[in-house]
C-alpha positions as CSV (number, residue, x, y, z in Angstrom):
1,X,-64.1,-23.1,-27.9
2,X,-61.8,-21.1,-25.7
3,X,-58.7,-18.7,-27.0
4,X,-56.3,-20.8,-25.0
5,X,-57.9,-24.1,-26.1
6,X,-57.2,-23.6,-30.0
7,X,-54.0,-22.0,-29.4
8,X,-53.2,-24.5,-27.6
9,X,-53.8,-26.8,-30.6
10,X,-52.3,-24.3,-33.1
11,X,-48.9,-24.8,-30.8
12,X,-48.9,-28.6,-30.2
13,X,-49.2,-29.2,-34.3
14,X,-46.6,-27.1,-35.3
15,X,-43.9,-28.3,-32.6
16,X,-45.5,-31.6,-33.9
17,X,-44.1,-30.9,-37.6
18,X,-41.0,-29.1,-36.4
19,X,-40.0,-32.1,-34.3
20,X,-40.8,-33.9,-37.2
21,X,-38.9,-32.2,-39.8
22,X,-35.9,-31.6,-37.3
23,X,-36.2,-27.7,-37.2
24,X,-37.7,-27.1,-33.5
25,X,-35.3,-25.0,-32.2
26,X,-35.2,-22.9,-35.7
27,X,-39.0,-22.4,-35.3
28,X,-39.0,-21.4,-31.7
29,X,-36.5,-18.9,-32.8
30,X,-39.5,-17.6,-35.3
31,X,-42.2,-17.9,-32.9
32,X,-40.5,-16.1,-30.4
33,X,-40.1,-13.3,-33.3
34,X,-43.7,-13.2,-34.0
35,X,-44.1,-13.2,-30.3
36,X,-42.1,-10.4,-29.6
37,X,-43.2,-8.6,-32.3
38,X,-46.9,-8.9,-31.7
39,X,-46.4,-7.6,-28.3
40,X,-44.1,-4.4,-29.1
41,X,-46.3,-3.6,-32.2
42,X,-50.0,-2.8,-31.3
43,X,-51.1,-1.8,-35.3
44,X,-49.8,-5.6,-36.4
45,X,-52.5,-7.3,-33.5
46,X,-55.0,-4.4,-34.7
47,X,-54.5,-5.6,-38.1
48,X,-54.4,-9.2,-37.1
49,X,-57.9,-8.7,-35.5
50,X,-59.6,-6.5,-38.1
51,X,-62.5,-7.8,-39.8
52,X,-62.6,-4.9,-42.7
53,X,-58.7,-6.2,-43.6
54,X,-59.1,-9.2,-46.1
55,X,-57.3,-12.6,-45.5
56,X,-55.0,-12.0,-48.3
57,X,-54.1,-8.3,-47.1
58,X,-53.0,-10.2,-43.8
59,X,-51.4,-12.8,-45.5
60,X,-48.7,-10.3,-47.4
61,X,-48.3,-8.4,-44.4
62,X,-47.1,-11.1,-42.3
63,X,-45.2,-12.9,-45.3
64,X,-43.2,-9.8,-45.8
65,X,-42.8,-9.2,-41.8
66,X,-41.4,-12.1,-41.1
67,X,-40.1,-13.2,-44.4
68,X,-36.5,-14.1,-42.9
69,X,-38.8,-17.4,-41.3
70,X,-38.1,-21.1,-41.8
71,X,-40.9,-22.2,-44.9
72,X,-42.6,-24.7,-42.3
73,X,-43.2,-20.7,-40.5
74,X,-44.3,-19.5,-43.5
75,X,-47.0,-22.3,-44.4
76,X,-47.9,-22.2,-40.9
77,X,-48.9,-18.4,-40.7
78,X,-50.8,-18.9,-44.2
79,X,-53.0,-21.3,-42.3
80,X,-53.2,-20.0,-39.4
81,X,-55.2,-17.2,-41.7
82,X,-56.9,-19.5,-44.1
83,X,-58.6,-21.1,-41.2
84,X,-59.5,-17.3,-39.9
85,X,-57.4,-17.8,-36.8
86,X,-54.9,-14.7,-37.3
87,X,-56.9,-13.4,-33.9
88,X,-54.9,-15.9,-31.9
89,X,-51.7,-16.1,-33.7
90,X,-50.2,-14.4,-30.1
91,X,-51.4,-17.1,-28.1
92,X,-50.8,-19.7,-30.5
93,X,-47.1,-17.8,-30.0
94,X,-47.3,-17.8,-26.1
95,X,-49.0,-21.4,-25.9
96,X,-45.9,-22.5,-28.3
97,X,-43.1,-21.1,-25.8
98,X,-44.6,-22.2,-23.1
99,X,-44.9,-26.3,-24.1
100,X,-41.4,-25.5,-26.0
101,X,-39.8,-24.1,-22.7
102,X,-41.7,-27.6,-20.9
103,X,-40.1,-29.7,-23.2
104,X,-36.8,-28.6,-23.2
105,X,-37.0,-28.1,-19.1
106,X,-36.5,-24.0,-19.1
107,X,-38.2,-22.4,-16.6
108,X,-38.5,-18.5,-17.0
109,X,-38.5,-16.2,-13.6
110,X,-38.8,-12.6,-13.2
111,X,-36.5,-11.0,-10.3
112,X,-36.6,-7.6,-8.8
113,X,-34.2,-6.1,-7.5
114,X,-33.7,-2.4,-6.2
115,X,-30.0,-2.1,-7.5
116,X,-28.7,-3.9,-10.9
117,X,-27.1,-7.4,-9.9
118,X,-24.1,-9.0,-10.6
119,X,-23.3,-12.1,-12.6
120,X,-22.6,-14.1,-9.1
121,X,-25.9,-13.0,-7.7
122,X,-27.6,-13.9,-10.8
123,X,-26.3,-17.8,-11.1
124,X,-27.0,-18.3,-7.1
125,X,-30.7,-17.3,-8.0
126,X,-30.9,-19.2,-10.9
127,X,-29.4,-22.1,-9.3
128,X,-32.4,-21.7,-6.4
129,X,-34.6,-21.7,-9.1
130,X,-33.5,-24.7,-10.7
131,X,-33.3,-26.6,-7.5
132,X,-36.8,-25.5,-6.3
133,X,-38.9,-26.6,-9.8
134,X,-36.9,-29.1,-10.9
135,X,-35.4,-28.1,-14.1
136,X,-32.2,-27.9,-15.6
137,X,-32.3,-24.4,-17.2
138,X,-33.9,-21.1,-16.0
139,X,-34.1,-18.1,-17.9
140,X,-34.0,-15.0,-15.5
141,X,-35.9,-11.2,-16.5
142,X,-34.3,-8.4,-14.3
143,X,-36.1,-5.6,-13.1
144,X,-35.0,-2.3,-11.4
145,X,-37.3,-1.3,-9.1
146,X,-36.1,1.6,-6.2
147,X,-39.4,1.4,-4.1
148,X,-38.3,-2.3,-2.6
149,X,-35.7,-0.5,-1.0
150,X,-33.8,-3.8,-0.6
151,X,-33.4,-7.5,-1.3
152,X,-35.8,-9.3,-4.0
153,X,-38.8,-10.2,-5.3
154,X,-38.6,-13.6,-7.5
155,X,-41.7,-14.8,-9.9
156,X,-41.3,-18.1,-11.1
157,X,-44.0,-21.0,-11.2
158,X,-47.1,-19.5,-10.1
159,X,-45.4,-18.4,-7.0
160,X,-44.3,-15.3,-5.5
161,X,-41.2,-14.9,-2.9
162,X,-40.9,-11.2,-1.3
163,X,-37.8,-11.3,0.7
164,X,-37.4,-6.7,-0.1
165,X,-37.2,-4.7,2.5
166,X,-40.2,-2.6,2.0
167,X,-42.4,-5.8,2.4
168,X,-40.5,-6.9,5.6
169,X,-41.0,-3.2,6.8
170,X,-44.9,-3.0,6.0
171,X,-45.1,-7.1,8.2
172,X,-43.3,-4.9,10.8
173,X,-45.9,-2.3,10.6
174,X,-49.1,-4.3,11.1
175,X,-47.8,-6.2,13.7
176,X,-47.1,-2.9,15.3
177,X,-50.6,-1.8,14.9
């Protein structure tokens, strides 16, 4: 079976119980901890994806990493070990966010800009966003980047809208040529 396939599976039960036990929104707060945490913190994923570390080892580590967590967390990250999937407690985190984000109707997009934007500038692109997918919320990342020279580059669902200056510059050059 496929890493995304029982992630995937991993994610849908446990925003099955949250929405169940009323706590979503605590336990998306906790995923996106173990989330964020996994990805700034290569030795916990090495850990995570040790065979020579034993299943309890793993177990306390994680209990008393993210002991601040709701209990349904806690319960959650024990099975997610006693059924030896600690290897795709990320995704499970990413496959979580993502169907979390769906629900909820956030989109996430990625700008880049070649100057810091203000807030204005910031709500008119979100509000493009918004209008272009379909959903009430998005949830902008800003990045600096000097070598666009100008304008933006926006990420958002799968697509990809250049409207910087160096990629109107390098059009101009190959028409040119």
């Amino acid at each position: 079976m496929s890493e995304i396939r029982i992630a995937s599976r991993y994610a849908k039960s446990l925003i099955g119980l949250a929405t169940e036990q009323g706590v979503l929104d605590t336990v998306y707060e906790g995923v996106q901890t173990i989330y964020d945490t996994a990805i700034n913190s290569p030795d916990l994923v090495a850990m995570l994806n040790s065979p020579l570390v034993k299943a309890d080892t793993k177990n306390s580590i994680l209990m008393s990493v993210f002991k601040n967590s709701t209990p349904l967390m806690q319960v959650f990250l024990k099975k997610v070990i006693s059924a030896r999937r600690e290897k795709y407690l990320v995704e499970i985190a990413n496959q979580f966010i993502a169907i979390y984000n769906n629900q909820k109707g956030i989109a996430k997009a990625i700008v880049t800009a070649a100057s810091p934007l203000d807030e204005a500038s910031l709500d008119q692109i979100k509000a493009y966003i918004s209008k272009k997918i379909n959903k009430p919320h998005v949830q902008l990342v800003v990045k600096i980047n000097a070598d666009i020279i100008g304008g933006l580059v926006i990420h958002y669902d799968d697509k990809l809208l250049d409207m910087s200056i160096k990629s109107e510059l390098n059009k101009l050059k190959q028409q040119l040529n």
